[in-house]
C-alpha positions in Angstrom: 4.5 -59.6 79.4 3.2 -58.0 76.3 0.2 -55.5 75.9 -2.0 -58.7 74.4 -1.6 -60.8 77.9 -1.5 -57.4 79.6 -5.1 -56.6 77.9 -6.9 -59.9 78.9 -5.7 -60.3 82.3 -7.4 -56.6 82.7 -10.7 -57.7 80.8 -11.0 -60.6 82.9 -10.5 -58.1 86.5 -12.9 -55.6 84.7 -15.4 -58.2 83.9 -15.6 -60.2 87.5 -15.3 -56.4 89.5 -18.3 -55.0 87.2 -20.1 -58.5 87.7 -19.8 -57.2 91.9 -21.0 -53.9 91.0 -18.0 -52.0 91.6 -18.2 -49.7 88.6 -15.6 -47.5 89.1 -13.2 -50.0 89.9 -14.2 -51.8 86.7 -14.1 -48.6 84.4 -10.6 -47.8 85.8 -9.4 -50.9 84.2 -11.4 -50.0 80.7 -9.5 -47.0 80.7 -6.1 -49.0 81.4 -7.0 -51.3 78.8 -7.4 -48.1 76.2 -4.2 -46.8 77.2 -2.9 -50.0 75.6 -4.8 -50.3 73.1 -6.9 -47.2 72.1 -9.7 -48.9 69.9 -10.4 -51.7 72.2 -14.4 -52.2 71.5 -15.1 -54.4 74.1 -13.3 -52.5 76.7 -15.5 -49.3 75.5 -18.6 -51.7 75.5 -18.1 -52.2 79.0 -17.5 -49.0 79.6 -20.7 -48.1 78.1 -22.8 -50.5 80.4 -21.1 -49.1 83.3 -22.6 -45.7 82.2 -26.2 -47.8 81.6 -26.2 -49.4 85.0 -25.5 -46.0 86.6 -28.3 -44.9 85.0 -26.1 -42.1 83.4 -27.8 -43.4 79.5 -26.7 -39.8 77.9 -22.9 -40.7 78.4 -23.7 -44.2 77.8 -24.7 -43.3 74.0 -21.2 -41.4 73.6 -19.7 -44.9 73.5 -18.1 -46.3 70.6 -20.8 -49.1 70.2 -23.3 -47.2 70.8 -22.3 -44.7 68.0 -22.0 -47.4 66.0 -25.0 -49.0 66.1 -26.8 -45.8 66.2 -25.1 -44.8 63.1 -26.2 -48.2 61.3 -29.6 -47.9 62.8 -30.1 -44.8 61.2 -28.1 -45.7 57.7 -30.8 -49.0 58.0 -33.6 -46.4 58.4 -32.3 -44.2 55.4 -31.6 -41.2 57.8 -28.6 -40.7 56.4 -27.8 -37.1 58.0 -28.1 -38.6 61.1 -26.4 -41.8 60.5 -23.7 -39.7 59.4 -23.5 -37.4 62.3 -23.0 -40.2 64.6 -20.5 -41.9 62.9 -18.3 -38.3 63.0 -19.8 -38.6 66.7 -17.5 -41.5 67.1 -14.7 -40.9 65.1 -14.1 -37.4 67.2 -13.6 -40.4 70.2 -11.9 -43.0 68.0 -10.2 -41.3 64.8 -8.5 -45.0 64.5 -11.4 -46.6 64.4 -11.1 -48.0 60.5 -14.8 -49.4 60.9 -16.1 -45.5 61.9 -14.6 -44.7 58.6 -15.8 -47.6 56.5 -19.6 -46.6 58.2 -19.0 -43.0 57.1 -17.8 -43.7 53.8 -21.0 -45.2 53.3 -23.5 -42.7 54.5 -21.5 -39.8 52.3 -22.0 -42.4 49.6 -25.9 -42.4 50.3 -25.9 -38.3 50.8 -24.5 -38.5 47.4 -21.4 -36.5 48.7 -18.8 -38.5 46.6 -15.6 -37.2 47.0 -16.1 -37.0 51.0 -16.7 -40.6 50.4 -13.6 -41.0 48.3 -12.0 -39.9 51.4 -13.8 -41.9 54.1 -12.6 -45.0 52.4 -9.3 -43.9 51.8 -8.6 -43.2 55.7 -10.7 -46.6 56.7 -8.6 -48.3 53.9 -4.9 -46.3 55.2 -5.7 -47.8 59.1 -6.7 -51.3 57.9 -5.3 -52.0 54.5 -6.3 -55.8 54.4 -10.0 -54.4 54.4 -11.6 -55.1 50.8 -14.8 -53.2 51.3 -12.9 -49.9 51.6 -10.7 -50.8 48.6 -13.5 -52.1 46.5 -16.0 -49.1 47.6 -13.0 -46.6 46.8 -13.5 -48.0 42.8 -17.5 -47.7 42.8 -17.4 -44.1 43.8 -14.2 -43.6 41.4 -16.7 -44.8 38.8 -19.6 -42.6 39.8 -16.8 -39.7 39.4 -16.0 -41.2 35.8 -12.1 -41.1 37.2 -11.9 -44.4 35.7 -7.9 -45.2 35.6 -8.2 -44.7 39.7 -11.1 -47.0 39.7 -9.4 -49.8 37.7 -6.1 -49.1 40.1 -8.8 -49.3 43.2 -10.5 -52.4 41.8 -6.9 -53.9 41.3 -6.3 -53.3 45.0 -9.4 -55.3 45.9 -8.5 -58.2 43.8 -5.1 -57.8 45.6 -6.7 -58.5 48.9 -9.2 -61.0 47.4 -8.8 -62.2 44.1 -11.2 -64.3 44.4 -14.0 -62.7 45.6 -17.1 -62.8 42.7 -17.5 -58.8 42.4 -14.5 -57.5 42.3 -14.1 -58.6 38.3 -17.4 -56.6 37.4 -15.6 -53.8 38.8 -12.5 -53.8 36.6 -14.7 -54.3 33.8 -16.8 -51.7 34.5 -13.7 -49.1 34.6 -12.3 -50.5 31.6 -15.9 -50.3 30.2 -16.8 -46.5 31.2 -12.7 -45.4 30.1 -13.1 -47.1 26.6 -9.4 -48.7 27.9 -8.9 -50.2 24.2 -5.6 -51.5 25.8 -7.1 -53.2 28.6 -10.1 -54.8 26.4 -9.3 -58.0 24.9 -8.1 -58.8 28.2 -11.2 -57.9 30.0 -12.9 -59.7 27.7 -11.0 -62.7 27.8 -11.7 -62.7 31.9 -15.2 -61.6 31.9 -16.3 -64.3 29.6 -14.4 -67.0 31.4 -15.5 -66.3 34.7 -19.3 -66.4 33.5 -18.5 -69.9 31.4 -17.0 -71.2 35.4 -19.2 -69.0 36.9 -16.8 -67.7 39.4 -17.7 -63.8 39.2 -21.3 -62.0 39.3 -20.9 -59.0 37.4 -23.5 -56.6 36.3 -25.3 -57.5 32.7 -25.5 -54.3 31.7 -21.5 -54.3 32.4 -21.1 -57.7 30.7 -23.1 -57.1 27.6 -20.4 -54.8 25.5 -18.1 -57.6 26.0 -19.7 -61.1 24.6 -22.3 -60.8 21.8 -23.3 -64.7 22.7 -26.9 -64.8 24.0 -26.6 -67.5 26.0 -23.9 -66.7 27.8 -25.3 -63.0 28.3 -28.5 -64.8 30.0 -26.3 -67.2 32.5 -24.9 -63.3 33.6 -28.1 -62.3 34.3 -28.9 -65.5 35.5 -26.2 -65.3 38.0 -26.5 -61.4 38.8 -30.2 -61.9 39.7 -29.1 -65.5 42.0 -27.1 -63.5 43.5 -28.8 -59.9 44.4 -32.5 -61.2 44.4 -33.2 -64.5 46.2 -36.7 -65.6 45.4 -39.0 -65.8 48.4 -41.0 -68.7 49.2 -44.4 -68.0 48.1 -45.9 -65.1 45.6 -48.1 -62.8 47.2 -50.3 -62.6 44.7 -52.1 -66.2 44.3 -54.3 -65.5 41.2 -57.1 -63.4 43.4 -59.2 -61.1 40.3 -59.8 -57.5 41.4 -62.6 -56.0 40.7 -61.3 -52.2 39.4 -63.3 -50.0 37.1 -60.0 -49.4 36.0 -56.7 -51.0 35.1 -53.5 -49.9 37.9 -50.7 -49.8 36.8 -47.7 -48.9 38.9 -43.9 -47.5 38.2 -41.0 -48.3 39.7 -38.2 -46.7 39.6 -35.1 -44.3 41.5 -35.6 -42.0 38.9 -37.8 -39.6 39.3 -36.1 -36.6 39.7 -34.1 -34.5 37.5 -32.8 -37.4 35.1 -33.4 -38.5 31.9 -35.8 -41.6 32.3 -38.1 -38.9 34.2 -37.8 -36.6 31.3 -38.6 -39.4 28.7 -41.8 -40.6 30.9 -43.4 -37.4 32.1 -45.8 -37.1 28.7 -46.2 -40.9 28.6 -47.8 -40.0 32.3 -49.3 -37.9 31.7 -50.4 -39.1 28.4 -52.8 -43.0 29.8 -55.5 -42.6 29.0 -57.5 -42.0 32.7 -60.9 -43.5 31.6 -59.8 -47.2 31.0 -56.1 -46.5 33.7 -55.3 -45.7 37.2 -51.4 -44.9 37.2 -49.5 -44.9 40.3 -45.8 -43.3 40.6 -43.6 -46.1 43.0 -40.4 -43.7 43.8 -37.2 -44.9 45.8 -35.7 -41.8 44.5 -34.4 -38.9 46.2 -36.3 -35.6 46.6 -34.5 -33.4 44.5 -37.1 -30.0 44.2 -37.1 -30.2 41.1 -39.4 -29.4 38.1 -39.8 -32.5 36.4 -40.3 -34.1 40.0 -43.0 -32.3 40.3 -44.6 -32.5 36.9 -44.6 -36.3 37.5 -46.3 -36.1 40.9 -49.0 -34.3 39.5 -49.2 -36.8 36.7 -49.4 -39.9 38.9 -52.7 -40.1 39.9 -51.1 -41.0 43.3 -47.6 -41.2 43.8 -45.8 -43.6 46.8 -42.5 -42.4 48.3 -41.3 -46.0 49.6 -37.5 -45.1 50.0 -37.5 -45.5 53.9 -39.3 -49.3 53.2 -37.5 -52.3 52.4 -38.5 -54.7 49.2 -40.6 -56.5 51.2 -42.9 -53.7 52.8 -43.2 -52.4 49.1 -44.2 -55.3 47.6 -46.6 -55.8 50.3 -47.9 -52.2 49.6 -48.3 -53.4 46.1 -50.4 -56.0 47.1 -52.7 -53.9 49.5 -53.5 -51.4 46.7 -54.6 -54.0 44.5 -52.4 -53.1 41.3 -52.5 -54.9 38.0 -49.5 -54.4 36.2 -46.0 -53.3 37.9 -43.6 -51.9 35.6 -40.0 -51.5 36.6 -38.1 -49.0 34.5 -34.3 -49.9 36.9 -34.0 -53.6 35.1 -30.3 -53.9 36.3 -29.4 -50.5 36.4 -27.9 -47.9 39.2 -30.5 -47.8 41.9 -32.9 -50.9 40.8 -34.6 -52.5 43.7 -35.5 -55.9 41.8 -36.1 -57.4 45.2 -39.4 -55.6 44.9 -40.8 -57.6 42.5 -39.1 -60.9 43.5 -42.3 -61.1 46.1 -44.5 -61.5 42.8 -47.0 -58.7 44.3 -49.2 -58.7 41.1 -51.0 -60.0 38.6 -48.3 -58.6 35.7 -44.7 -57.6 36.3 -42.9 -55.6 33.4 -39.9 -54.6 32.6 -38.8 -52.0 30.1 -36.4 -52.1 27.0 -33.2 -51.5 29.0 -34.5 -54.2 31.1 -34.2 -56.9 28.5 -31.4 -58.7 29.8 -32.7 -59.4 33.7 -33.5 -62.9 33.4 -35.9 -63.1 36.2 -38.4 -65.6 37.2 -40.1 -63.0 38.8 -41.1 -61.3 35.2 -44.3 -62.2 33.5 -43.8 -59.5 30.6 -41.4 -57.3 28.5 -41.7 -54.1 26.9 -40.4 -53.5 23.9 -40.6 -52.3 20.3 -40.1 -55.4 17.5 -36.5 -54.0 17.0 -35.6 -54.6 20.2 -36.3 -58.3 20.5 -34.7 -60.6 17.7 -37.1 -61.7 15.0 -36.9 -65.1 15.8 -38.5 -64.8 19.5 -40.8 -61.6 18.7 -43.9 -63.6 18.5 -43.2 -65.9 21.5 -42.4 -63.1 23.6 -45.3 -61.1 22.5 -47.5 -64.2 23.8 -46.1 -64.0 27.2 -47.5 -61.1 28.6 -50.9 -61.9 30.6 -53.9 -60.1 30.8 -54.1 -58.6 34.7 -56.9 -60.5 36.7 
């Protein structure tokens, strides 16, 4: 008989003796079943609800599943540390559990702890080699490491798995893009601009842009990038309601303030409004670095919001409450944007900045930008866009 048939003739005794209350009869048979195959989830499930209905709930949280979902609980949350500890919970249980690895990855990812990453993948990518994410998540952190031949070998392993999967073309490009791979180019080129003609890959604008100087074609990318990562909700939450402010509000949005250079660029602009006529809120989904020119900026906001732990929608929401008049976001498409944010259409005016000229969203009422940034043809029109806030 072989270990399959073996394994769900003893699931099935497990399941009808823990269904009479005999516990340790059923957990016997769990442990049979791990014998034979040692990363058997539903066998630990079960033995996890065993430990629940024998009110023994500290043991029952030392289960794989448990674990698990504690760990993505956690990683939801944006307690990262403690995601993390419970997925190394697990994996001191299960270290063949490619999943624990895939979960770990992740949260060392998040901690900003690259190379442990790098090797998270690599082990959840080693016990289950058919599984994309690790391969394809192996490149992205390649790329934050600017070890960009590995990353094009990594994205080349993704395609290898799925080749037709629509991110996994942004990612060569972007490793050919951040080498300068002058051998690889034409033929970059000549795949990015095809798959955005068929529309058969979503790939990053900002990515896209160095390789097709056709307008057009650079909007359907960033038509299809912001399709993809930002599906517009039903209904705006701001319906045309005028506030009644002694001042104008103006919030910004961005991952970037901390020790980077949009923070160092912005601080005097801050600091700079001018306070009679503008109340300027700082909208941060950035981590809390100590730093300096953090702190110079959260002295310049007159108040300043740390929404990491919220999701789009509870920020956009927050946007709404506090009544603000213009939202600009300084991401546009870049590493750590939250555009989902402003999808909800919180207020009056949304913005983007320069960098930001590419996004293609519905969700934007306004651009910022100096004449030379916009061609001369479209200067006035675009100038005309921007409302005034109720």
């Amino acid at each position: 008989m072989s270990n399959a048939l073996k394994i769900e003739k003893l699931r099935a005794k497990a399941g009808n003796l823990y269904a009479a209350g005999q516990w340790d009869e059923a957990e016997k048979l769990c442990r049979r079943i791990l014998e034979l195959h040692g990363t058997d989830l539903a066998a630990r499930a079960m033995i996890g609800e065993i430990r629940l209905s024998q009110g023994r709930a500290a043991e029952a949280l030392g289960n794989v599943i448990s674990l698990l979902y504690r760990g993505n609980l956690f990683l939801e949350l944006g307690a990262f540390d403690t995601a993390l500890a419970a997925y190394e919970q697990l994996l001191g249980s299960s270290p063949g559990y490619d999943e624990a690895w895939f979960r770990r990855g992740t949260a060392l990812w998040l901690l900003e702890r690259f190379k442990d990453a790098l090797d998270s993948y690599a082990n959840a990518l080693a016990l289950n080699p058919a599984r994309f994410g690790a391969a394809f998540n192996r490149g992205t952190v390649l790329l934050k490491l600017d070890r960009y031949d590995e990353a094009f070998a990594a994205f080349e392993q993704a395609r290898s798995i799925a080749q037709a999967h629509p991110y996994v073309l942004g990612g060569i490009a972007s490793a050919v893009l951040g080498g300068a791979d002058l051998a690889r180019w034409d033929e970059c080129r000549a795949q990015v601009t095809a798959a955005v003609q068929d529309a058969s890959a979503v790939i990053a604008p900002l990515t896209f842009m160095p390789f097709c100087d056709d307008g057009a074609l650079r909007r359907a990318c960033s038509e299809a990038f912001v399709a993809d990562q930002v599906p517009m909700p039903a209904a705006p939450l701001w319906n045309g309601e005028c506030y009644g402010h002694d001042r104008i509000r103006v919030a910004y949005l961005s991952s970037d303030f901390h020790q980077h250079a949009t923070a160092a660029l912005i601080a005097g602009l801050i600091e700079r409004h001018d306070r009679s006529r503008f109340e300027i809120i700082g909208i941060s989904f950035s981590r809390d670095d100590g730093s300096a020119i953090r702190a110079r900026l959260i002295k310049a906001f007159d108040r300043f919001e740390d929404v990491r732990a919220q999701d789009d929608a509870q920020v956009a929401r927050l946007l709404r409450e506090r009544e603000i008049d213009i939202a600009v976001d300084l991401k546009g498409h870049t590493e750590g944007a939250r555009p989902g944010i402003l999808a909800h259409r919180p207020t009056p005016s949304r913005c983007h900045s320069a960098i930001s000229l590419s996004t293609a969203r519905k969700s934007s009422t306004c651009r910022i930008a100096t004449r030379s940034m916009i061609p001369a043809a479209s200067w006035l029109k675009t100038r005309r866009r921007a409302p005034r806030p109720g």
